[in-house]
Residue frames as qw, qx, qy, qz and C-alpha x, y, z in Angstrom:
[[0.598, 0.593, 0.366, 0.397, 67.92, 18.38, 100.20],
 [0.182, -0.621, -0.067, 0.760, 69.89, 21.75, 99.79],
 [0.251, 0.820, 0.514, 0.015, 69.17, 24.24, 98.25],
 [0.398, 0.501, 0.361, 0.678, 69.79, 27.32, 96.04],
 [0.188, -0.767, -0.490, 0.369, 68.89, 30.44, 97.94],
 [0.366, 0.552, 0.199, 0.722, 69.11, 34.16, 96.80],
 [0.301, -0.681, -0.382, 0.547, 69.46, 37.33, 99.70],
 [0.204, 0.839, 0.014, 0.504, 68.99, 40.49, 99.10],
 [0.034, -0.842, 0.316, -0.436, 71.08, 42.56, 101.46],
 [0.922, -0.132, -0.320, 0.175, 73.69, 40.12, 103.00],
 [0.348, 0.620, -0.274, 0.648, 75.82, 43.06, 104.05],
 [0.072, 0.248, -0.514, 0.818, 74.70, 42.73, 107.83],
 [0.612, -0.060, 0.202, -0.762, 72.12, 42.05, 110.17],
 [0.778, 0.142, 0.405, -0.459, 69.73, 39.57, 109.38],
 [0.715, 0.637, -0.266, -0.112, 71.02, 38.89, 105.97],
 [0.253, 0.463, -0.830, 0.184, 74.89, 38.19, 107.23],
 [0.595, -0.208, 0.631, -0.453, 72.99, 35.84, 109.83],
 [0.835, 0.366, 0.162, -0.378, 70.77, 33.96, 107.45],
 [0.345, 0.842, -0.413, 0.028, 73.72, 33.96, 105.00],
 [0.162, 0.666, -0.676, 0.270, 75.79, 32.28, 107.31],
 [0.605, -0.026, 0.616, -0.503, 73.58, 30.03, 108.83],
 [0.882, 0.312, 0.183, -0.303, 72.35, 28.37, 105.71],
 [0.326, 0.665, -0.671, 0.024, 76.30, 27.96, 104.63],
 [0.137, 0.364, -0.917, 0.092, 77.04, 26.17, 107.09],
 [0.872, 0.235, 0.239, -0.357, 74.03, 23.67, 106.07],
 [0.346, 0.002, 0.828, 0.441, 75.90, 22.84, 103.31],
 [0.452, 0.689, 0.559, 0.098, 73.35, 25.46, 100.83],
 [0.468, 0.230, 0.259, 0.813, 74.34, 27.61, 97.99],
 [0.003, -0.748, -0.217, 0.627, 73.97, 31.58, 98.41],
 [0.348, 0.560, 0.294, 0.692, 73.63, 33.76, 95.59],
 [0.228, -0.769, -0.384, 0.457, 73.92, 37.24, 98.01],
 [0.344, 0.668, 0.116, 0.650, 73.83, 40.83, 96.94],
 [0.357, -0.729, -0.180, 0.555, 74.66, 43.93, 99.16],
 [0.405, 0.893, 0.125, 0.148, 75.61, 47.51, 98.09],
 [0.631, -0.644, 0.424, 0.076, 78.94, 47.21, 100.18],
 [0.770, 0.536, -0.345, -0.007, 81.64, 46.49, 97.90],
 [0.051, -0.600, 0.732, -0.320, 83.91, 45.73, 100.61],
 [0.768, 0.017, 0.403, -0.497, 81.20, 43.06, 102.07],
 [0.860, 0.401, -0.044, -0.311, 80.81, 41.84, 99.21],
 [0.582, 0.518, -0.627, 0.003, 84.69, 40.97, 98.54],
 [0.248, -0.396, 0.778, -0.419, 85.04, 39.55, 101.92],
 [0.826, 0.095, 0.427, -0.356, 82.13, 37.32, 101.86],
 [0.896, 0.296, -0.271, -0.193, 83.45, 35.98, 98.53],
 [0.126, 0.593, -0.733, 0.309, 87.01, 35.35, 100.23],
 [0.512, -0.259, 0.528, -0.626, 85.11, 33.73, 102.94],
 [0.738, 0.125, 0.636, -0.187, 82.88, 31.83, 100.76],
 [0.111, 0.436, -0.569, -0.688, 84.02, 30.98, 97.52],
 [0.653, 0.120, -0.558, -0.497, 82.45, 28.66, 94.68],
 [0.085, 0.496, 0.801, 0.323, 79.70, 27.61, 94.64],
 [0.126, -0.730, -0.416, 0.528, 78.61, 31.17, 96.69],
 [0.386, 0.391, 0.228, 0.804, 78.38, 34.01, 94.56],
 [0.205, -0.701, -0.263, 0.631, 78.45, 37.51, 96.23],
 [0.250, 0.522, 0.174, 0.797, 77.82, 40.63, 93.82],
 [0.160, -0.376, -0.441, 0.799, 77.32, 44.02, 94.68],
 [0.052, 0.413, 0.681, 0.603, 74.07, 45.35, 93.95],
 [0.372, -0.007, 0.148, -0.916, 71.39, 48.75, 94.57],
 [0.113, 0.396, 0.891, 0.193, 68.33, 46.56, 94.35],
 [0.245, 0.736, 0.303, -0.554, 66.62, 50.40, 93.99],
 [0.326, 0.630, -0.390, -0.587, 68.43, 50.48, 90.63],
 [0.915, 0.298, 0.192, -0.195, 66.81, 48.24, 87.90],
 [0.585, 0.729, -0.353, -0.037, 69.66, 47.92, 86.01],
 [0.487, 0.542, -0.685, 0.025, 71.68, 46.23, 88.11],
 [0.774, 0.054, 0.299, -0.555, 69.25, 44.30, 89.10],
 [0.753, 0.598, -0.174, -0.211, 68.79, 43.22, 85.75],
 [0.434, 0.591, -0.678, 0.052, 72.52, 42.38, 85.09],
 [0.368, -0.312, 0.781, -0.396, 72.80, 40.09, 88.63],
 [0.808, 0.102, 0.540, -0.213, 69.85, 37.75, 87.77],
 [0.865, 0.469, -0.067, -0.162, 71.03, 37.53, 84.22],
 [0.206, 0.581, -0.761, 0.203, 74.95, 36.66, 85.45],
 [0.512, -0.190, 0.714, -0.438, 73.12, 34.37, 88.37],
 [0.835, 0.367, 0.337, -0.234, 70.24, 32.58, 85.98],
 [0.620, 0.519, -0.586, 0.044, 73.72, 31.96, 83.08],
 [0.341, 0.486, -0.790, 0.153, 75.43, 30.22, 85.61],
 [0.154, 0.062, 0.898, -0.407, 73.17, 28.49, 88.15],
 [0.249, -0.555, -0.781, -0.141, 69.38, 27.10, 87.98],
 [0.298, -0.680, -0.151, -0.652, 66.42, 29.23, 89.28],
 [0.059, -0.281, 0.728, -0.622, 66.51, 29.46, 92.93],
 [0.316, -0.342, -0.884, 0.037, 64.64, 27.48, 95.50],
 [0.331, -0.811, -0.399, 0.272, 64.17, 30.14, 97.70],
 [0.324, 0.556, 0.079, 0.762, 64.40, 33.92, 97.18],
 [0.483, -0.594, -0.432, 0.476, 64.73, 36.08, 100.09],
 [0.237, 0.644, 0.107, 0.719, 63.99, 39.86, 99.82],
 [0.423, -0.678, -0.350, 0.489, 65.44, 41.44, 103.22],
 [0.332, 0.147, -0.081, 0.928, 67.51, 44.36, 101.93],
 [0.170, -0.911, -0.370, -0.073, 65.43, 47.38, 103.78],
 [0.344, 0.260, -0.314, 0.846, 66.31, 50.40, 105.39],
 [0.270, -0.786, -0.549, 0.086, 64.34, 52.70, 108.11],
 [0.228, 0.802, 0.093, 0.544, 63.86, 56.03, 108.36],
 [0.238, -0.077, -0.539, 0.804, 65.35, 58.42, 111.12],
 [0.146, -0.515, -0.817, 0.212, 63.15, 58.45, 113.76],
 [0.065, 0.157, -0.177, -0.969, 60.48, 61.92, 112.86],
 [0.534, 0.455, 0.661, -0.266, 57.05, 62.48, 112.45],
 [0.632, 0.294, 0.524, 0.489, 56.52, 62.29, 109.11],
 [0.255, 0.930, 0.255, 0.073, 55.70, 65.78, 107.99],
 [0.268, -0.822, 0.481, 0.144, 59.57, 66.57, 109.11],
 [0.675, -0.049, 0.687, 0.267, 61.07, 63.41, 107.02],
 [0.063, 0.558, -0.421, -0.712, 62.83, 64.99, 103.87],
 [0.870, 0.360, 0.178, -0.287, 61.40, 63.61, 100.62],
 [0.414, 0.639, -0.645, 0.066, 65.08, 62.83, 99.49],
 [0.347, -0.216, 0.807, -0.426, 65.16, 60.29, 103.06],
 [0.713, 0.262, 0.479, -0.440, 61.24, 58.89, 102.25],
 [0.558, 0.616, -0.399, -0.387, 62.41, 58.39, 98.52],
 [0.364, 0.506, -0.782, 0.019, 65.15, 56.35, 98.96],
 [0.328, -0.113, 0.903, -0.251, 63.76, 54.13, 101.61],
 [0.662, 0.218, 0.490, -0.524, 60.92, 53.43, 98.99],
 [0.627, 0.555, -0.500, -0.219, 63.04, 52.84, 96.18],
 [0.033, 0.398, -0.890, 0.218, 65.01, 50.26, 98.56],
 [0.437, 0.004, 0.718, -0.542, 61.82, 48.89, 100.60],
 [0.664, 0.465, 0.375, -0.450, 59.16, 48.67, 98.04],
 [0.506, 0.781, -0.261, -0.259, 60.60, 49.02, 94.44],
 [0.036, 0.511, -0.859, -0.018, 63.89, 47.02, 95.20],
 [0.530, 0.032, 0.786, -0.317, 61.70, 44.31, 96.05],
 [0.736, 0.465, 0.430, -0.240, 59.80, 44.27, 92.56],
 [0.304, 0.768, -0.534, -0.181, 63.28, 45.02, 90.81],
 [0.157, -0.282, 0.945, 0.063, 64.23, 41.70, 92.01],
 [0.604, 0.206, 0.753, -0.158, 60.92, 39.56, 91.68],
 [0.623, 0.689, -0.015, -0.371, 60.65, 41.13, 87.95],
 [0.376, 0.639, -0.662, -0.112, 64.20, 39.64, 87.17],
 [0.155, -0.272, 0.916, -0.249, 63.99, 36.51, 88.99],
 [0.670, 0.109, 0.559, -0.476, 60.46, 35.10, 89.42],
 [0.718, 0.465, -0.148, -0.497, 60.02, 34.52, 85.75],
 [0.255, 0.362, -0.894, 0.062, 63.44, 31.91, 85.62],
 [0.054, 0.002, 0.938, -0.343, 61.58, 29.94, 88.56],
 [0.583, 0.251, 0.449, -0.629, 58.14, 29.96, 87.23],
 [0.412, 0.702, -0.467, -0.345, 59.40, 28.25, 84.31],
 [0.238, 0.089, -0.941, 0.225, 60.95, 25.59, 86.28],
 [0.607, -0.360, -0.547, -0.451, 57.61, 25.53, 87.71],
 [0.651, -0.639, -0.388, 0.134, 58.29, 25.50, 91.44],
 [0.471, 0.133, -0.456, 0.743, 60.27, 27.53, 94.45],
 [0.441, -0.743, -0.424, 0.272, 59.32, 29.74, 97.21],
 [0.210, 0.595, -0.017, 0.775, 59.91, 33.52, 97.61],
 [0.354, -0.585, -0.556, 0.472, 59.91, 35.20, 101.13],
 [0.246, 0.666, 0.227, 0.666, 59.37, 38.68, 101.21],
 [0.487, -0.183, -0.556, 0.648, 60.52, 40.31, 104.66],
 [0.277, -0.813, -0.239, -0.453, 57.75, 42.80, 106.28],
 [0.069, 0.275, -0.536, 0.795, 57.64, 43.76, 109.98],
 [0.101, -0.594, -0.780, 0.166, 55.55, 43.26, 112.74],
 [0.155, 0.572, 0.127, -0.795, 55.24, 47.51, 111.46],
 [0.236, -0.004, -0.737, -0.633, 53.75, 46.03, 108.21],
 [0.442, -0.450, -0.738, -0.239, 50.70, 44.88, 110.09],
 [0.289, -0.810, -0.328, 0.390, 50.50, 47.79, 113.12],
 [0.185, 0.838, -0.096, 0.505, 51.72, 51.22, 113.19],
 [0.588, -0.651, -0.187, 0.442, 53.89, 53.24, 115.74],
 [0.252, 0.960, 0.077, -0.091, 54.95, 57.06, 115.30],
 [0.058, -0.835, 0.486, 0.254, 57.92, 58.55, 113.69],
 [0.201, -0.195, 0.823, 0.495, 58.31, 55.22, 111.18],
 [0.469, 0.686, 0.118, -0.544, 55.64, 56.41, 109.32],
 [0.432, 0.596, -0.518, -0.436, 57.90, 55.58, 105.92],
 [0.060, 0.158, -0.985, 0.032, 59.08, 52.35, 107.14],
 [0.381, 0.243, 0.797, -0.401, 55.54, 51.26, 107.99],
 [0.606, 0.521, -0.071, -0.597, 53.86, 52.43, 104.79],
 [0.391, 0.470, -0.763, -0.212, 56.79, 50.36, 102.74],
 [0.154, -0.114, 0.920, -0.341, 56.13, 47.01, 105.19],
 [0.613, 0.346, 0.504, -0.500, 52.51, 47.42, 104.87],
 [0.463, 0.670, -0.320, -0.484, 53.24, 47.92, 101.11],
 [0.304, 0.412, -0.832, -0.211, 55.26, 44.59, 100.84],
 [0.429, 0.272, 0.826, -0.243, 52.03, 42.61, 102.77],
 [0.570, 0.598, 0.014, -0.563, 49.79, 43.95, 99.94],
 [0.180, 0.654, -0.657, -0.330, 52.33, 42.98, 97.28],
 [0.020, -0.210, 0.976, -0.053, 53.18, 39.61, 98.42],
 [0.384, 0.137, 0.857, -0.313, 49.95, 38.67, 98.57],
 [0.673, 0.605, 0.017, -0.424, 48.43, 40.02, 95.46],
 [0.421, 0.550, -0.641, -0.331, 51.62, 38.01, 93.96],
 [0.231, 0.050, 0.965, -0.113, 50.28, 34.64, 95.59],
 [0.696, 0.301, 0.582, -0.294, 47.62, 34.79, 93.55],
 [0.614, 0.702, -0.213, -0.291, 48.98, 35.28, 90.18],
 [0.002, -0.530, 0.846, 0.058, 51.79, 32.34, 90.82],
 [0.705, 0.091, -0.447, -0.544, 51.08, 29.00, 89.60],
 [0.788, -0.537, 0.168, -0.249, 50.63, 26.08, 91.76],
 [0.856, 0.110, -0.182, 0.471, 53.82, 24.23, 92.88],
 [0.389, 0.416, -0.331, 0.752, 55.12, 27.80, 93.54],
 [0.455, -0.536, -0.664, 0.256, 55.01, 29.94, 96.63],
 [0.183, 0.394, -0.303, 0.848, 55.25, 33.91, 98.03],
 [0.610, -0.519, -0.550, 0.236, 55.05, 34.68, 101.54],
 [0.168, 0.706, -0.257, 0.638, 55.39, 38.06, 103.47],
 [0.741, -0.210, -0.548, 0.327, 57.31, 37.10, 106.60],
 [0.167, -0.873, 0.226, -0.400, 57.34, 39.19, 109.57],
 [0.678, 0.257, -0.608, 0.322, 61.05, 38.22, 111.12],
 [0.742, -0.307, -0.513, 0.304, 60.12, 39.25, 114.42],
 [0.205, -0.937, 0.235, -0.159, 61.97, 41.97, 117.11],
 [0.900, 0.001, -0.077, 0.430, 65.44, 40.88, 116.53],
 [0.212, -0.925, 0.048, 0.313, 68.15, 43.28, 118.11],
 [0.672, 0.255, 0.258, 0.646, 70.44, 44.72, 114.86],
 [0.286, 0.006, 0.110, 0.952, 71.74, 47.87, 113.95],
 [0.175, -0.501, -0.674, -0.515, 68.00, 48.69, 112.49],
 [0.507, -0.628, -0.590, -0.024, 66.55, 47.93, 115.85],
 [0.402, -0.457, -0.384, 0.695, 69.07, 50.44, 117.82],
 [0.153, 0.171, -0.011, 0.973, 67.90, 53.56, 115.74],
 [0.393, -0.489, -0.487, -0.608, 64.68, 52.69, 116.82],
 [0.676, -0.733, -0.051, -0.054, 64.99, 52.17, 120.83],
 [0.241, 0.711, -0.525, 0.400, 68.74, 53.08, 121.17],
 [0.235, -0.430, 0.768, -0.411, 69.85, 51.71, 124.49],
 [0.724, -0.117, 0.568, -0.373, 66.61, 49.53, 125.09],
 [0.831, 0.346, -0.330, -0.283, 66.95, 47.48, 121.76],
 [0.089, 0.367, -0.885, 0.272, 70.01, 45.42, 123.78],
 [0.609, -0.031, 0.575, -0.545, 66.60, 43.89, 125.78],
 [0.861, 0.357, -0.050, -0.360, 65.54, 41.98, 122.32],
 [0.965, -0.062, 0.251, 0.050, 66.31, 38.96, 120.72],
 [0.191, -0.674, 0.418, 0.579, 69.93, 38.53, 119.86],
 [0.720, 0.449, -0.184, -0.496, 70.41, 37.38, 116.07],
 [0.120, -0.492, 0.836, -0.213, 72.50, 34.73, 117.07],
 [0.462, 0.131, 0.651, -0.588, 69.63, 33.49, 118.58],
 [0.626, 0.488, 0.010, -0.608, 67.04, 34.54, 115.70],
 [0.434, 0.571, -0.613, -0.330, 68.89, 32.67, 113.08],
 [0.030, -0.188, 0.967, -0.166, 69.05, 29.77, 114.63],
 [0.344, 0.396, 0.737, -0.426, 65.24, 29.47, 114.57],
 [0.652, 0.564, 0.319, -0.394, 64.47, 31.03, 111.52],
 [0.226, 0.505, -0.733, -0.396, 66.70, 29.56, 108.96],
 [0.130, 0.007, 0.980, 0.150, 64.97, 26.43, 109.81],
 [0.435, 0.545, 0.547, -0.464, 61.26, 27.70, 109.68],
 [0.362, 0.667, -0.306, -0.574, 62.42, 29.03, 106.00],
 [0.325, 0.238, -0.813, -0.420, 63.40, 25.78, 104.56],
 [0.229, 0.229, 0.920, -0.221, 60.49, 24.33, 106.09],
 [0.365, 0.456, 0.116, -0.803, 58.47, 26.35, 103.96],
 [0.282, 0.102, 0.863, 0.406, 56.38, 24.77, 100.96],
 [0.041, -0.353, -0.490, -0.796, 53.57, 25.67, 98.31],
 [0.472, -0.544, -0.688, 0.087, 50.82, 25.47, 100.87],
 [0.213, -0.687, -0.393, 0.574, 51.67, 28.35, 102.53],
 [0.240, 0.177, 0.270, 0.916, 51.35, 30.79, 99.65],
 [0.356, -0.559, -0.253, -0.705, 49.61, 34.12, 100.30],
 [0.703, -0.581, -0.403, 0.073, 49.64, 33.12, 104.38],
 [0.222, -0.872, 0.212, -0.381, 50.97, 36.18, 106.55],
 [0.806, -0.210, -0.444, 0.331, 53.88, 34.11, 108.64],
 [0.249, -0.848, 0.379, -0.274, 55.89, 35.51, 111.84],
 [0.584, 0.360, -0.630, 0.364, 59.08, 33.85, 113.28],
 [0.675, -0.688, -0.244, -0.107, 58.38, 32.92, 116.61]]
């Protein structure tokens, strides 16, 4: 069956993987990024049925406008995928500007409930789909100098699971930890050694299917991409 899918940040990484992987399934993207260039390429790339906008998912507003241009012209999604993140440069925290720690919690944490406030309602309506919500394996440990990024990660296990219980049955949310996958992310965090991890090549190839294998049953269950 294919499916409807929605990415946050499709500009790269994980996202252009995921993105590009579930195309060529043969399943519709609805992707945002803050990359207007990205964005025009990917539509070039992938035209109708794919829509590509360009979107802050730290600023409600245009938020807002995306799901209400997306939910006028397509059905609620099957699956909603909140990856956009950022991480902080690497610093113990008392040295990490509050202009830096801001913005990765308006992006990490906030962008995340800018989208499920403008989406979820369309697909609890229809009465079923599946939300992922993209942690870390620093959402469920620690390790110094990502102090911001780990607060926000933990923050989006908390979340996701206080919103599996307030979804009705048929639906799902899930906070997914994607793993040590070597991207752009992964080199400000071990520079040279991040080349040792999995490529995304790889990743994508495993966890685009573990995502559409996903179903109500696992709502509120902590998952990890093997």
């Amino acid at each position: 069956m294919k499916k409807l899918i929605v990415i946050t940040g499709v500009s790269r990484g994980l996202g252009r993987a995921m993105t590009d992987e579930f195309i060529n399934l043969g399943h519709t993207i609805i992707g945002c990024a803050r990359s207007k260039s990205t964005v025009e390429n990917l539509t070039n790339q992938y035209p109708n049925p794919h829509q590509f906008s360009c979107v802050n998912v730290a600023d409600e507003n245009s938020v807002k406008d995306w799901a209400s241009k997306t939910l006028t012209n397509y059905s609620p999604p099957d699956l909603l995928i909140n990856n956009a993140a950022i991480i902080n440069q690497l610093a113990p925290l008392w040295k990490v500007d509050s202009q830096e720690f801001s913005q990765l919690i308006d992006i990490n944490i906030k962008g995340v409930a800018n989208v499920i406030r403008h989406f979820v309602p369309a697909m609890i309506s229809k009465g079923n789909g599946i939300i992922v919500n993209f942690s870390s394996g620093w959402g469920r440990s620690t390790s110094p100098e990502v102090g911001p990024y780990c607060a926000s990660k933990w923050a989006i296990e908390g979340l996701t699971r206080a919103l599996a219980q307030e979804l009705p049955s048929g639906m799902a949310a899930i906070p997914l930890n994607p793993g040590i996958i070597y991207t752009d992310m992964l080199d400000i965090c071990f520079g040279e050694d991040a080349k040792s991890f999995t490529p995304v090549e790889s990743w994508v190839k495993k966890a685009v299917p573990f995502l559409l294998k996903l179903k109500p049953t696992d709502n509120g269950v902590p998952l990890t991409v093997s």
